[in-house]
Backbone as CSV, one residue per row, in Angstrom:
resi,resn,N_x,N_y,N_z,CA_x,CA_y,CA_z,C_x,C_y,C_z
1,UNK,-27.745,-22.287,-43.276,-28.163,-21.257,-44.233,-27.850,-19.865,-43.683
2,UNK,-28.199,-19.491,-42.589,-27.663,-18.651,-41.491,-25.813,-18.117,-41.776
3,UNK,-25.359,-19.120,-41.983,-23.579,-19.038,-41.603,-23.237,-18.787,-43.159
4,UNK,-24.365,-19.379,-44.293,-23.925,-18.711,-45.401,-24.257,-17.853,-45.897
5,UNK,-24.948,-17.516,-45.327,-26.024,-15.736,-45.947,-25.043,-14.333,-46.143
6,UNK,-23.672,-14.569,-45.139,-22.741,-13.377,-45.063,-21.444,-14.002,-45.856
7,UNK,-21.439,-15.175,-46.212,-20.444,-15.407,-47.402,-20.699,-15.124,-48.249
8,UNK,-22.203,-15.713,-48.854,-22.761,-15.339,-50.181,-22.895,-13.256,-50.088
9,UNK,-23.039,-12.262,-49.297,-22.516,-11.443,-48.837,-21.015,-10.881,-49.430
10,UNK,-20.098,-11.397,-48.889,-19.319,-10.955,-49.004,-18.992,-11.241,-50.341
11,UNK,-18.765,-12.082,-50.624,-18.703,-12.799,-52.282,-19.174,-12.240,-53.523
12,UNK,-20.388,-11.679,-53.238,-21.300,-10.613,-53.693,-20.258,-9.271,-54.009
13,UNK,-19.515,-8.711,-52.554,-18.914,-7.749,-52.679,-18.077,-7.344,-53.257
14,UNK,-17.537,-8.542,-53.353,-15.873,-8.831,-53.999,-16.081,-9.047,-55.587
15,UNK,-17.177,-9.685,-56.369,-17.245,-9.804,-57.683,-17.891,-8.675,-58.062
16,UNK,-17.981,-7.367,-57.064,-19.082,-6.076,-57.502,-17.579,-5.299,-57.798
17,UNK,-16.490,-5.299,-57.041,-15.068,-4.565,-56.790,-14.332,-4.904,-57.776
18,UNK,-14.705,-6.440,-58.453,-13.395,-6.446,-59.584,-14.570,-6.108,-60.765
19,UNK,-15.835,-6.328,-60.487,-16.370,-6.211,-61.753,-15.763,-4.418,-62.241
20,UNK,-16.329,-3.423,-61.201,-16.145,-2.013,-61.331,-14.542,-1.891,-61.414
21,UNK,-13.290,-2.525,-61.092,-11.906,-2.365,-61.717,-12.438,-2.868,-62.969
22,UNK,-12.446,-3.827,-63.134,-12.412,-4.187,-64.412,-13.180,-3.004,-65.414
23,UNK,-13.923,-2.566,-65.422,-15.049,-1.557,-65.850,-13.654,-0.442,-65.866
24,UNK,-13.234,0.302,-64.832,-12.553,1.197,-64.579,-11.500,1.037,-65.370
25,UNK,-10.465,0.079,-65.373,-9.244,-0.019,-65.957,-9.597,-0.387,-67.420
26,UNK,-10.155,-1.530,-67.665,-10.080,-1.859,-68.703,-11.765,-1.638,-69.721
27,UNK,-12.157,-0.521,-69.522,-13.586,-0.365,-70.414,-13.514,-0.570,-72.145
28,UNK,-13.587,-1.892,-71.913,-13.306,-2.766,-73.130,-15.162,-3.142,-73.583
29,UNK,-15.181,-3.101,-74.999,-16.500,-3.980,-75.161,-16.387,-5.466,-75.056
30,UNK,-15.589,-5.635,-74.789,-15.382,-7.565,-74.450,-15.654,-7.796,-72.977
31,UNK,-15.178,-7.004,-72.079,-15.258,-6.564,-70.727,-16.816,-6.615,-70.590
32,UNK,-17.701,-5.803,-70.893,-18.926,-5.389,-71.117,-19.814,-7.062,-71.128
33,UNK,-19.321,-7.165,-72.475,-19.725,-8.296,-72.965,-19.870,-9.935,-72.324
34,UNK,-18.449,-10.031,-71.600,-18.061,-11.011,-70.812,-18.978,-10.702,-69.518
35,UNK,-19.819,-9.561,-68.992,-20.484,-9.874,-68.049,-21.657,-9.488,-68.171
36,UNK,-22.375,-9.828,-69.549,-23.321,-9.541,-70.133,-24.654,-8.152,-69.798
37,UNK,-23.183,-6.997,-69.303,-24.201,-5.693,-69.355,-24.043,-5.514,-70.755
């Protein structure tokens, strides 16, 4: 649980980076929608 605490971590980081491209490039209401903000 230890060895996965900084994957789930990083993993975290990486779906926060495309979420905000995605947000950035494409500020679509489907975009929005598809990640239910």
């Amino acid at each position: 649980m230890i060895l996965s605490l900084p994957l789930a971590v990083t993993d975290a980081r990486v779906r926060g980076i495309r979420l905000h491209r995605a947000l950035t490039v494409k500020p679509k209401p489907l975009t929005w929608m598809s990640h239910g903000a």
